[in-house]
C-alpha positions in Angstrom: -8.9 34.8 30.0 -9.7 31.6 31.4 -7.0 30.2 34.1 -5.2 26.7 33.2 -6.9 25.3 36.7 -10.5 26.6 35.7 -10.5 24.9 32.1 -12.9 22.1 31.9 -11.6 19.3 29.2 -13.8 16.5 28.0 -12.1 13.5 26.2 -13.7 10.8 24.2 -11.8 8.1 23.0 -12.5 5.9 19.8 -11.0 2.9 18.8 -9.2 0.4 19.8 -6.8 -0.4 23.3 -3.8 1.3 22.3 -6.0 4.5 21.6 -7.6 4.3 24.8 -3.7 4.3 26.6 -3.1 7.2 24.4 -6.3 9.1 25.9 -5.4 8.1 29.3 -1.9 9.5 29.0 -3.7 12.8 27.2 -5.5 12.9 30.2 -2.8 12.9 32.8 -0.6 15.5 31.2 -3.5 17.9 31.0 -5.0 17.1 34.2 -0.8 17.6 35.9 -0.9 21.0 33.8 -3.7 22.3 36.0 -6.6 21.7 33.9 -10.2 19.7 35.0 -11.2 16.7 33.3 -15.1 16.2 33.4 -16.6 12.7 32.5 -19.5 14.9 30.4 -19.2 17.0 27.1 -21.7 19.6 28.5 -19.6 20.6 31.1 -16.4 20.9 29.1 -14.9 24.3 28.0 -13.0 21.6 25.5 -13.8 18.4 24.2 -11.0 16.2 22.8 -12.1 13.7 20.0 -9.3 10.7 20.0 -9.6 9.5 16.8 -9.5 5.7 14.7 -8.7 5.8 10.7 -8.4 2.4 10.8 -11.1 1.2 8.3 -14.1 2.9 6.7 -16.1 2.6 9.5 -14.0 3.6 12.1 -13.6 7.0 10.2 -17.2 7.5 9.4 -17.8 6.9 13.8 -15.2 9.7 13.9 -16.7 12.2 11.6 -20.0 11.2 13.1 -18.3 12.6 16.3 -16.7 15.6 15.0 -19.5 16.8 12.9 -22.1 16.6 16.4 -19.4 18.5 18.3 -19.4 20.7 15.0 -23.2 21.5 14.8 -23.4 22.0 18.8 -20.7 24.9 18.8 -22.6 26.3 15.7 -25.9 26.2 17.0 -25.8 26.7 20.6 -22.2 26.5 22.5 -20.2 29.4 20.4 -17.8 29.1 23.4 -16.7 25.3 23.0 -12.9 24.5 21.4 -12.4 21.0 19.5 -9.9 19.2 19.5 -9.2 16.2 17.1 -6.3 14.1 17.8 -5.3 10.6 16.8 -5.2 8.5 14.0 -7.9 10.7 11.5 -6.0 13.6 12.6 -3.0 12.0 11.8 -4.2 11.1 8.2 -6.3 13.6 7.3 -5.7 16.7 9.3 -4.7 18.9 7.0 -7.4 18.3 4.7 -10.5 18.5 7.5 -9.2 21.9 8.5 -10.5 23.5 5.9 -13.8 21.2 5.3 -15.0 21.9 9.1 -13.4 25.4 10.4 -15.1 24.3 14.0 -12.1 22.1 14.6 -10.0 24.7 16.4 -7.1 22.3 16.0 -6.0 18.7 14.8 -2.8 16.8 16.2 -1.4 13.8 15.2 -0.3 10.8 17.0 3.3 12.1 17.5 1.7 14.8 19.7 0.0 13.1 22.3 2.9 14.0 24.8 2.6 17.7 23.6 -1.1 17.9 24.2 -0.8 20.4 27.6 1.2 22.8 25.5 -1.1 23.1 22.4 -4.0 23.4 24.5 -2.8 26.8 26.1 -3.7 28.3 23.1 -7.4 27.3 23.5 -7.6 28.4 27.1 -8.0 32.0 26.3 -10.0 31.5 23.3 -7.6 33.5 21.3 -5.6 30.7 18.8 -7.0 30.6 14.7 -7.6 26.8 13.4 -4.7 24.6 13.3 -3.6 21.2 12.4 -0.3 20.0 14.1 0.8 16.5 12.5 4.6 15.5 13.1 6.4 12.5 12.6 4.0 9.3 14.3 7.2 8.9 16.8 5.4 9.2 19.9 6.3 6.8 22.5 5.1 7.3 26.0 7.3 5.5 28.8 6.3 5.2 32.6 6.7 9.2 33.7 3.8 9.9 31.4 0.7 10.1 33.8 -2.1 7.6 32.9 -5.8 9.0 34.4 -7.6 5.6 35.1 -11.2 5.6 35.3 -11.6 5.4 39.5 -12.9 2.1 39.4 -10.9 0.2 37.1 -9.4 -3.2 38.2 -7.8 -4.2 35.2 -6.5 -1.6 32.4 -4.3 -1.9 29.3 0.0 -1.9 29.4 1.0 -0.5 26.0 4.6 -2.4 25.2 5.2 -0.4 21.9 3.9 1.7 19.6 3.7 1.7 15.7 4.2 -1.1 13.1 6.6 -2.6 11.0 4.9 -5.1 9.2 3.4 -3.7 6.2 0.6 -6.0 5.7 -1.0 -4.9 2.4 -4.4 -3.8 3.8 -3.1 -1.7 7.1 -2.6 1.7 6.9 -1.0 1.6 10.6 2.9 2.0 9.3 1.7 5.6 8.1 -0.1 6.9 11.0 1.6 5.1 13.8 5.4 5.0 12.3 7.5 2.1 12.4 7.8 -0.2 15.4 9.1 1.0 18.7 9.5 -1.1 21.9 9.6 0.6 25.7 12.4 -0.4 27.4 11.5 -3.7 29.6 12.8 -1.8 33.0 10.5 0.9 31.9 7.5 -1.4 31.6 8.3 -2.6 34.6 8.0 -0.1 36.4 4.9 1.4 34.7 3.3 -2.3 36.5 4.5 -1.9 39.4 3.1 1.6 39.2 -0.3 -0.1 37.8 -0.1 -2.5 40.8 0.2 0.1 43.9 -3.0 1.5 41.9 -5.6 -1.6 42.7 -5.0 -2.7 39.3 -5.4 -6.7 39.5 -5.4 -7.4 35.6 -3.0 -6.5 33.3 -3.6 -6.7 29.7 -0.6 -6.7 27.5 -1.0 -4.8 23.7 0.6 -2.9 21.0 0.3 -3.2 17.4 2.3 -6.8 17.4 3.3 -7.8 21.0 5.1 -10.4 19.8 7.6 -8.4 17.6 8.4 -6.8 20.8 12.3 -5.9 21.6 13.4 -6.4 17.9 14.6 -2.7 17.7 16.4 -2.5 21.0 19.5 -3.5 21.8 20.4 -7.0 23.5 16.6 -7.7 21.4 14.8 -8.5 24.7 12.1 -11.4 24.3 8.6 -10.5 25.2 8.4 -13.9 27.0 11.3 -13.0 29.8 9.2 -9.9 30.1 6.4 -11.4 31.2 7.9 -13.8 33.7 9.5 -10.7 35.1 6.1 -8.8 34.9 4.1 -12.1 36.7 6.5 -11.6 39.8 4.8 -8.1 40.5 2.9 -8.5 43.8 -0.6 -7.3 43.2 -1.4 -8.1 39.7 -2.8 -11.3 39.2 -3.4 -11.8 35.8 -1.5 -10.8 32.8 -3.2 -11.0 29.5 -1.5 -11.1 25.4 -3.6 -9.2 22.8 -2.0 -8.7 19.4 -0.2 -12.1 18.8 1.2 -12.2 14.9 0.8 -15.9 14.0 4.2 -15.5 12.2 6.3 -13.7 15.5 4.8 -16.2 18.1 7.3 -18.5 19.3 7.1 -21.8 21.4 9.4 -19.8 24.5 5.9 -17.6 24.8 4.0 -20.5 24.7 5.5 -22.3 27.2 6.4 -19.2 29.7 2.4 -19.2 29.5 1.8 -22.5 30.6 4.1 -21.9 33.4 2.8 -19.0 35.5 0.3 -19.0 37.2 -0.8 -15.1 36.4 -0.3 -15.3 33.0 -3.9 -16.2 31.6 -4.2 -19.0 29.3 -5.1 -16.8 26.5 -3.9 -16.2 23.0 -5.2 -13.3 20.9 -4.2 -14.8 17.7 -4.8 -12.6 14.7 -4.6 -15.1 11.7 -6.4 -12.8 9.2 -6.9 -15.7 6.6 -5.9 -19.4 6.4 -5.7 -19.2 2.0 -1.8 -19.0 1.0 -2.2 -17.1 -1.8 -4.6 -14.8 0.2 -1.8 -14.3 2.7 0.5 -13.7 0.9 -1.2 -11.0 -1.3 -1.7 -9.4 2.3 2.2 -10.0 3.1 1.0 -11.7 6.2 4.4 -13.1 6.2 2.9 -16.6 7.5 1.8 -19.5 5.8 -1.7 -21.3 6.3 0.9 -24.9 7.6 2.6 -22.4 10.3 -0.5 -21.0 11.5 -2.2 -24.8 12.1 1.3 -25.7 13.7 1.0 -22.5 15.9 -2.5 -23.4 17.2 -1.5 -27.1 17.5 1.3 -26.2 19.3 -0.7 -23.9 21.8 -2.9 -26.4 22.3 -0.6 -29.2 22.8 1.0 -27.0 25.3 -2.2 -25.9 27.2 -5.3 -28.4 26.3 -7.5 -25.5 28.1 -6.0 -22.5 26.1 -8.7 -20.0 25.2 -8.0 -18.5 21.6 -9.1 -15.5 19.9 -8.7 -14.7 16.3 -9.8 -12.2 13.7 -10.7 -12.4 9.9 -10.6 -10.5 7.4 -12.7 -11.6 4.5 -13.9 -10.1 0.8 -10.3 -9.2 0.4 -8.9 -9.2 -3.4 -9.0 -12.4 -4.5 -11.0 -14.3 -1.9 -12.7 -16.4 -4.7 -15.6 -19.1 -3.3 -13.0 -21.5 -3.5 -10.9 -19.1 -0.9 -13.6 -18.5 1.0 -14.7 -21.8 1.4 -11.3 -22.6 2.4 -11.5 -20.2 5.3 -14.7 -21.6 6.2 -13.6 -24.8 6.8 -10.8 -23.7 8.8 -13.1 -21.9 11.4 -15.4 -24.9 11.1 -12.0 -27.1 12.0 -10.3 -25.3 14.3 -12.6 -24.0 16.6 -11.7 -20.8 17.9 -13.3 -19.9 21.5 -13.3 -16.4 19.9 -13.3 -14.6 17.0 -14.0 -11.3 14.9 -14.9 -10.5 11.3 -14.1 -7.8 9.1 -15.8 -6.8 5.9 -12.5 -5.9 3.7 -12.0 -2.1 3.7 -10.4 -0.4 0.7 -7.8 2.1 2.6 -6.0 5.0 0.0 -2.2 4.5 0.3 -1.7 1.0 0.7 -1.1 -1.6 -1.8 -4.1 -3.6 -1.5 -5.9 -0.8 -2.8 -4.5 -1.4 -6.3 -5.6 -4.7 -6.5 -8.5 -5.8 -8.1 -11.8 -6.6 -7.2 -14.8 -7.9 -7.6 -16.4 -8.6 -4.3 -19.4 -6.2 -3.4 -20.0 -4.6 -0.5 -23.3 -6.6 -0.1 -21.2 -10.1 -0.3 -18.6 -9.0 2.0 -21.0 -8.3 4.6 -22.6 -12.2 3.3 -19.6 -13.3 4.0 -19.0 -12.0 6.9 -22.6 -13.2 8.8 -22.2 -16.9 7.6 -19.0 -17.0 9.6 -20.2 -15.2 12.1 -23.2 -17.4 12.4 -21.0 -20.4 11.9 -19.0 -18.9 14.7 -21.9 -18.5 17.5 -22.7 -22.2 17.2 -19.1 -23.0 17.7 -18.7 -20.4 20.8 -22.1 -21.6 22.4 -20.6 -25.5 22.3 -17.7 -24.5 24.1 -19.8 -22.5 26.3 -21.8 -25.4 27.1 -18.9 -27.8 28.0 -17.9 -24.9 30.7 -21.3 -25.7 32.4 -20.5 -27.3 35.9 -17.1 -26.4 35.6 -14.9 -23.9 38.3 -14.0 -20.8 37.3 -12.0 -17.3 38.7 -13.9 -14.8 37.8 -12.5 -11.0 38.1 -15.9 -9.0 39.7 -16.3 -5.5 37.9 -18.9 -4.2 39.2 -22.7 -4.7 39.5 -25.0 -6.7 36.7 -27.2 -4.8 34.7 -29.5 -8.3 35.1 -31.6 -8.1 37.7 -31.2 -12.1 38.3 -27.6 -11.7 38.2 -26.2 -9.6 41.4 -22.6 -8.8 39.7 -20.8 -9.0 36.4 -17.2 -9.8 35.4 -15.0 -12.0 33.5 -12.9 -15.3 33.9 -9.5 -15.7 32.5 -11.0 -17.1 29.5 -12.4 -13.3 28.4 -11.0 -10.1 27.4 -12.5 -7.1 28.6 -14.9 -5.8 25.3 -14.7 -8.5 22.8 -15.0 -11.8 24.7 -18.6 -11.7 26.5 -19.5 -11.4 29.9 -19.7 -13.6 33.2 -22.8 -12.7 35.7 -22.2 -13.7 39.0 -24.8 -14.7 41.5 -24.0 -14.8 45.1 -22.8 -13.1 48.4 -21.8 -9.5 48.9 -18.0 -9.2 47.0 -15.9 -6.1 46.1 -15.2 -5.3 42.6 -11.9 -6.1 42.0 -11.9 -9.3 43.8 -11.1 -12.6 42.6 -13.5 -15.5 43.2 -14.1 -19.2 42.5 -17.3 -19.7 40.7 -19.1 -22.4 39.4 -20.7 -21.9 36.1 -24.5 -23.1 35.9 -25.6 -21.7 32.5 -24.1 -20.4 28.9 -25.2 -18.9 25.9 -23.5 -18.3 22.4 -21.1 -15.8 24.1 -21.8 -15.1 28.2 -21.0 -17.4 31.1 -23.4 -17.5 34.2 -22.2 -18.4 37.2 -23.0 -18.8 41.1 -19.7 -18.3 44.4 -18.8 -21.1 46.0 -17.3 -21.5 49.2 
């Protein structure tokens, strides 16, 4: 029998940011129970697969996953216990226990703060295949230990947890449960915590930040919270993901524009700009609000950076609709944005409609805005040239004209490109003024001054 303190666990995370917090809190609680993380799979007496279900291809990068871990137990590591949690577990647990019997167990997102206990099982090599999926009521708070990767200087502050929303296409409300906001002292402390860590950015998500507090009593705003949050000593910038164009109000704006920490950023997920297209997604926003939104932003803060995401080949998106959505990208000018194909998900409405759109024009569709998007992102780019810019150093360049790479406040961490920094020795972590002397389509090049 193998000792809790001699187990070796390996954890790969998939998905998105709020997966990734859910790992890191997996992490902790195992690592507090007595157990050794390891950063590589061959070293690992148990690898833990945290899974995505969001879309088609999300799942397929899971099974992809699972199946490899699958093959290498059969073939050559007879010793090695898997462990899928997360959203595909979540959704399809059940069912995948019987179609790959290497899984020695699946949990569901309601058991992320159970994960120590179910693993005791595993440590002695003694437990028969199981799949654990509860109720998605999971919500971790600031006593649940986070493991942070040793040099991180800015990491993700999960607000909530689940959805509410019932957009047509989402399958979230079923894996993630209904919508549940931490307490704001709780949060609070969880930065502060964050903060006595090194960590200098924090970025702000959850499935919609800006339904945050709706569910708690007094309904604390998300835009008090962040005030509070900005007068942290330590952090110096505080990011938004996971702005719902219909939940965005002009307090957030404005509490924005007046701190200095809080970046001038806006992840803005519009999914569409056609009415009847939003509507038949229950977007719960109209193409006018949306425009008065961005105005507003932008009105408010003439330098505001704004991310979006589109969604197109949903059912219905005729030429007409398409074209429609075209023009708005064309018009508005987004510094940043992501397209999805339209992916049929089993259990939600949109699935009945329909359709149709091949797979082939979706993914047409898809690369004319895309292209139409690089062109747009390169000319904003270029109007950054000669201008100053903090830039957050990360670490080292992977360019070997470019001594160190990071990002200004005008770039998430992921989706948002890259700045390369040439210059003097500086630790990662730091903060510097830069001056940018080149762009492309999506990365910044810059050069310290002072």
């Amino acid at each position: 029998m193998k000792l809790h303190n001699s187990t070796k666990v390996h954890i790969i995370s998939l998905g998105c940011s709020k997966n990734l917090v859910d790992s890191e809190v997996m992490g902790g609680l195992l690592s507090q129970s007595g157990r050794q993380l390891v950063s590589r799979r061959d070293l690992a007496d148990i690898v833990i697969v945290n899974t995505c279900a969001f879309i088609n291809p999300a799942k397929e990068e899971a099974l992809e996953e699972i199946l490899l871990l699958a093959r290498e137990k059969k073939e050559t590591n007879h010793s090695l216990r898997i462990v899928v949690a997360g959203c595909l577990a979540q959704r399809y647990g059940r069912q995948l226990l019987a179609e790959i019997p290497e899984v020695d167990l699946f949990v569901g997102t309601g058991e992320v703060g159970n994960i120590a206990q179910h693993l005791s099982s595993l440590d002695c090599g003694q437990a028969k295949p199981a799949a654990v999926i509860t109720k998605p009521d999971f919500l971790m708070t600031s006593q649940h230990p986070r493991v942070l990767s040793n040099t991180s200087v800015s990491t993700y502050l999960k607000i909530s947890d689940g959805c509410s929303n019932r957009c047509t296409y989402c399958v979230i409300p079923a894996i993630r449960g209904k919508a549940r906001s931490r307490r704001p002292d709780d949060i609070l402390q969880e930065a502060e915590m964050l903060a006595a860590r090194g960590i200098k950015e924090i970025i702000i998500t959850g499935q919609d930040t800006t339904a945050y507090g709706r569910d708690l009593k007094n309904h604390p705003q998300l835009h008090d919270l962040l005030t509070d949050m900005a007068k942290i000593r330590g952090i110096k910038w505080i990011r938004i993901l996971y702005a719902h164009p219909a939940h965005i109000t002009r307090e957030m704006i404005k509490s924005i524009a007046a701190n200095k920490k809080l970046c001038r950023y806006i992840d803005l997920p519009v999914q569409h700009i056609d009415n009847d297209i939003l509507k038949a997604m229950n977007r719960k926003v109209t193409s006018i609000r949306i425009k008065e939104v961005i105005a507003q932003a932008r009105d408010i803060m003439p330098d505001v950076a704004l991310r979006t995401s589109i969604i197109v080949g949903f059912p219905g998106e005729t030429r007409k609709r398409f074209d429609r959505l075209l023009d708005f990208i064309r018009e508005t000018k987004f510094d940043h944005l992501g397209v999805f194909p339209y992916s049929k998900e089993e259990g939600t409405k949109a699935a009945l409609l329909s359709t149709r759109i091949s797979g082939a024009e979706k993914e047409r569709r898809r690369d004319i805005i895309m292209n139409e998007q690089a062109a747009i992102s390169n000319k904003i780019n270029q109007g950054l040239v000669d201008s100053i810019q903090e830039v957050l150093i990360e670490g080292k360049s992977d360019r070997s004209d470019y001594t160190y790479a990071g990002r200004c406040r005008r770039q998430a961490p992921e989706i948002d490109g890259i700045t390369y920094v040439k210059g003097k020795q500086v630790k990662t972590g730091s903060i510097i003024q830069c001056r940018i002397i080149a762009a492309d389509d999506y990365d910044l090049f810059a050069r310290i001054i002072g």
